[in-house]
N, C-alpha and C positions, 0 to 999 in steps of 0.2 A: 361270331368271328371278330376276330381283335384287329382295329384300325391298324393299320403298320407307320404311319406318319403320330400316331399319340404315343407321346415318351411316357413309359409308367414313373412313378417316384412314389416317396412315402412323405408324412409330417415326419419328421424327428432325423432325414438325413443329415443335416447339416451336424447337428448334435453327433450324431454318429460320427463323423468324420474328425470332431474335436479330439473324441475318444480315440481313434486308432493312431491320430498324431501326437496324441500324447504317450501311446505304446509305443510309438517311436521316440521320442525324446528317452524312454527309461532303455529303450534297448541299445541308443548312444550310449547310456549311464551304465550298463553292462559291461559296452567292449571297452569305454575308459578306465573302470573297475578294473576288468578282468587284464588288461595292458598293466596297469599299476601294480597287478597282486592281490586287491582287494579284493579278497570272495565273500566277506560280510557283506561290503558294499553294493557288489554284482547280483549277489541271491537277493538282499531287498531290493535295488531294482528289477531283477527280472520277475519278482511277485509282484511289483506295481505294475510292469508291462502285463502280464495276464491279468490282473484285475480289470485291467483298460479295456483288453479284448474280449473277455467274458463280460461284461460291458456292453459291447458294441454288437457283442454277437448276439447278446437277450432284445435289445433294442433292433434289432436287423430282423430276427425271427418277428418279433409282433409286427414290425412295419410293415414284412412279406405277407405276413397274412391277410 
């Protein structure tokens, strides 16, 4: 049975956390793109935003394990 006062965590959250705010900083770069007209600009940001999150999500699966 699982204490209820011990907080679970992983190593590498903090890491993890770098990564999803930096998916955020590219998905600002998105809607300022996509406000300007820039759909070059918007489509390579929104491929660095999923990099970020497929990132965070490979790093998230091992940490849960």
């Amino acid at each position: 049975m699982k204490d209820p006062k011990r907080r679970t965590g992983f190593a590498g959250a903090g890491e993890l956390v770098l990564h999803a705010k930096a998916a955020m900083r590219h998905l600002d770069e998105v809607c300022n793109a996509s406000a300007q007209g820039d759909k070059a600009a918007a489509r390579k940001a929104l491929r660095r935003a999923i990099s970020e999150l497929d990132v965070a999500r490979a790093m998230f699966r091992a940490g849960a394990e």
